[in-house]
C-alpha positions as CSV (number, residue, x, y, z in Angstrom):
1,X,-55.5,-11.2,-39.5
2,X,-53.7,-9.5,-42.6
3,X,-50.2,-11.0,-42.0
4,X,-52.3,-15.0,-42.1
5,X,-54.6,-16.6,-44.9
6,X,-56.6,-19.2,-43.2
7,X,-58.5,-21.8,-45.0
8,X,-60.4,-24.5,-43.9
9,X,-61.4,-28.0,-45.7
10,X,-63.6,-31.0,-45.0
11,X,-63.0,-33.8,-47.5
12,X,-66.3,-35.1,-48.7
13,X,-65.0,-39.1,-49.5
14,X,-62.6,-39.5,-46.2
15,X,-64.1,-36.8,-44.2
16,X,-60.7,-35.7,-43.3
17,X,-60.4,-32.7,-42.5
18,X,-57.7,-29.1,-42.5
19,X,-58.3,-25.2,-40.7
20,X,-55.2,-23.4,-40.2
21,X,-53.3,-20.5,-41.8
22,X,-51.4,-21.9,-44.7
23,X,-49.6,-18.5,-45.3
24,X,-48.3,-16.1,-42.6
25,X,-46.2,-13.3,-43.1
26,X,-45.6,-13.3,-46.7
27,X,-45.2,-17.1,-46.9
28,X,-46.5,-20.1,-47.5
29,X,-46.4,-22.3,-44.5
30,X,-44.8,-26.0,-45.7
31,X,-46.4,-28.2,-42.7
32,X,-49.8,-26.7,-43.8
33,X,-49.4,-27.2,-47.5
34,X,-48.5,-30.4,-46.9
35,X,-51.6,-31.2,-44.5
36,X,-53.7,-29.7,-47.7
37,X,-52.0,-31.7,-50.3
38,X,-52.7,-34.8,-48.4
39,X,-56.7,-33.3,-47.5
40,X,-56.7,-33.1,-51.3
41,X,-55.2,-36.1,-52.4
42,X,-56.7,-38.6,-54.5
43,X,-59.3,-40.5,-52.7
44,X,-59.5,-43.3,-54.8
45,X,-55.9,-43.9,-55.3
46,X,-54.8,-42.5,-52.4
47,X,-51.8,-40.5,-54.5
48,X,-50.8,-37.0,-52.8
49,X,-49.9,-34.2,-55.1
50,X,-48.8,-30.8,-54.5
51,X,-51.3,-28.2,-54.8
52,X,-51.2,-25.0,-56.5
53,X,-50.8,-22.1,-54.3
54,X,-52.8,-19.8,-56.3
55,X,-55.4,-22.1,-55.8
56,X,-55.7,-21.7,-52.3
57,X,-54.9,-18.5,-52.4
58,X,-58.5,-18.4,-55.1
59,X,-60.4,-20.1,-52.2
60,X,-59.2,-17.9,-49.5
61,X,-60.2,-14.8,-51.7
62,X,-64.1,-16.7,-52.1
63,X,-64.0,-17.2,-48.2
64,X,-64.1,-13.9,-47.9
65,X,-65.9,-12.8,-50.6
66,X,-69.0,-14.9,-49.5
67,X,-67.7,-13.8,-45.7
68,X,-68.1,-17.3,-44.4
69,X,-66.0,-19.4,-41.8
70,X,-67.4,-23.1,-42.6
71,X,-64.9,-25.4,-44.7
72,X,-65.3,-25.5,-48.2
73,X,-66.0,-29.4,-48.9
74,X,-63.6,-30.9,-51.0
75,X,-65.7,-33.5,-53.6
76,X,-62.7,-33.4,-56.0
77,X,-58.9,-31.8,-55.5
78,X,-56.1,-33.6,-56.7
79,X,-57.1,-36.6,-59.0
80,X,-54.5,-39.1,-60.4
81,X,-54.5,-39.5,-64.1
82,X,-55.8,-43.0,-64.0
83,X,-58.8,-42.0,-61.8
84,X,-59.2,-39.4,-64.1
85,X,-59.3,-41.3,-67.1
86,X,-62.2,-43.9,-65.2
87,X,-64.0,-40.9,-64.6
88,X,-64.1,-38.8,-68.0
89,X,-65.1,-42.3,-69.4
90,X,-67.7,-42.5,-67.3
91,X,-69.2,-39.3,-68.0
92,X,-69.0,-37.0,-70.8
93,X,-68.5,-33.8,-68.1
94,X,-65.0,-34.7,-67.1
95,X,-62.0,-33.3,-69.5
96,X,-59.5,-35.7,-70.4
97,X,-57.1,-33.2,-69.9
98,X,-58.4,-31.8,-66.5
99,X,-56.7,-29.5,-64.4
100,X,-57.2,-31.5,-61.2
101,X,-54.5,-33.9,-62.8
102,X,-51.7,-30.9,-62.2
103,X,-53.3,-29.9,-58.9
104,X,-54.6,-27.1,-60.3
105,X,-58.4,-27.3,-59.8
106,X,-61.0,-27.8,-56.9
107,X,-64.8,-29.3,-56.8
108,X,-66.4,-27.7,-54.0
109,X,-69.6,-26.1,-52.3
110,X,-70.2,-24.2,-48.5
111,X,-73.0,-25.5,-46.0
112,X,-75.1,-22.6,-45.9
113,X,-74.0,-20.7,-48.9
114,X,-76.1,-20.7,-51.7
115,X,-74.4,-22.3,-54.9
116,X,-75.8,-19.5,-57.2
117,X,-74.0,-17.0,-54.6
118,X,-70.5,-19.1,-54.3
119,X,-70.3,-19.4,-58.6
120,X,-71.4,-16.1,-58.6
121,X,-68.2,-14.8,-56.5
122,X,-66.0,-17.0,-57.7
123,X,-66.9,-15.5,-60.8
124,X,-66.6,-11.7,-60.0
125,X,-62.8,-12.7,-59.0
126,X,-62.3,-13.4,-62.8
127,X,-59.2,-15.8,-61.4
128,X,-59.7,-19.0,-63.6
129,X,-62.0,-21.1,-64.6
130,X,-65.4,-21.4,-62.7
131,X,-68.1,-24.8,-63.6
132,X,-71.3,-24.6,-61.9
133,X,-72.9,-27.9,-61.2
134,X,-76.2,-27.2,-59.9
135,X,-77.5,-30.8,-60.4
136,X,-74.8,-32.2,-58.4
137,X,-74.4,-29.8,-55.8
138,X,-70.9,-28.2,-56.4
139,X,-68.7,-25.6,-58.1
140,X,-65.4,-26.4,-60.1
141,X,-62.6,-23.4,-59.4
142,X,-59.3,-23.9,-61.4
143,X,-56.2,-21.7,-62.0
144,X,-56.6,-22.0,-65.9
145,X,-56.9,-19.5,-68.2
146,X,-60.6,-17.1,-67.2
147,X,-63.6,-19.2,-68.8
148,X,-67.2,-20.3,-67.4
149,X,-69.7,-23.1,-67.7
C-alpha cells in the first residue's frame, strides 16, 4: 500500500504489543502514534513520550529493506532520564546523553532476521546512527547525526 506505512512492534519487558498503519495518505495517524508512544514508553518508569516520526518512519524503511512482516521487538524506545542515568551507571555502553531520552532512538532485533543482515541495512539507509550489539542480541537505530558502532 503506497498511500499507508505500517509498522509493527512487540515490547520485549510488557510484551505489549502495536501493527497498524501509523501514516496514511500523507499523514501521520495521531491514534496510532499515540498507541506507539505508549508501546515505547518507559518500562521501568512507566513515563510515555512522544516519539520521533522519522524514527518510525527509519524502521518502516528497514522493514522493507530486510522484506519482513514480524514486529521489530522493542528492548529499549523511550527511556526517562532517571532510568537512563541507573542504566549508563551501570554499564559503561549507555551514553549519558542518549538519544532514547528525546525519543529519538530504538533498541531492536527481528525473529528470523539475521542481526548482521538488520545492522547491515540499517546501515545502507545511512539515516542516523546504527550500534550493533551482537552479544546482546540487538541493534540501536537513532535519528542523530550518520555514525556507527
Amino acid at each position: 500500500m503506497r498511500d499507508a506505512r505500517l509498522l509493527s512492534f512487540l515490547n520485549t519487558h510488557t510484551g505489549e504489543t502495536f501493527a497498524d498503519a501509523y501514516w496514511e495518505r500523507g499523514n501521520y495517524v495521531p491514534d496510532a502514534m499515540a498507541a506507539i508512544n505508549n508501546v515505547m514508553r518507559d518500562h521501568r518508569s512507566g513515563e510515555v513520550h512522544e516519539i520521533d516520526p522519522r524514527l518510525l518512519d527509519q524502521l518502516s524503511a528497514l522493514r522493507v529493506a530486510v522484506d519482513t512482516s514480524s514486529p521489530f521487538q522493542i528492548i529499549s524506545g523511550y527511556r526517562s532520564p532517571a532510568s537512563n542515568a541507573q542504566l549508563a551507571a551501570a554499564s559503561n555502553g549507555v551514553a549519558t546523553r542518549s538519544l532514547h531520552m528525546d525519543g529519538r532512538a530504538v533498541d531492536t532485533r527481528v525473529r528470523g532476521v539475521e542481526l548482521s543482515r538488520l545492522r547491515d541495512a540499517a546501515l545502507a539507509m545511512n539515516a542516523g546512527g546504527v550500534g550493533y550489539y551482537a552479544s546482546s542480541d540487538f541493534i540501536h537505530v537513532d535519528t542523530g547525526r550518520v555514525r556507527r558502532w
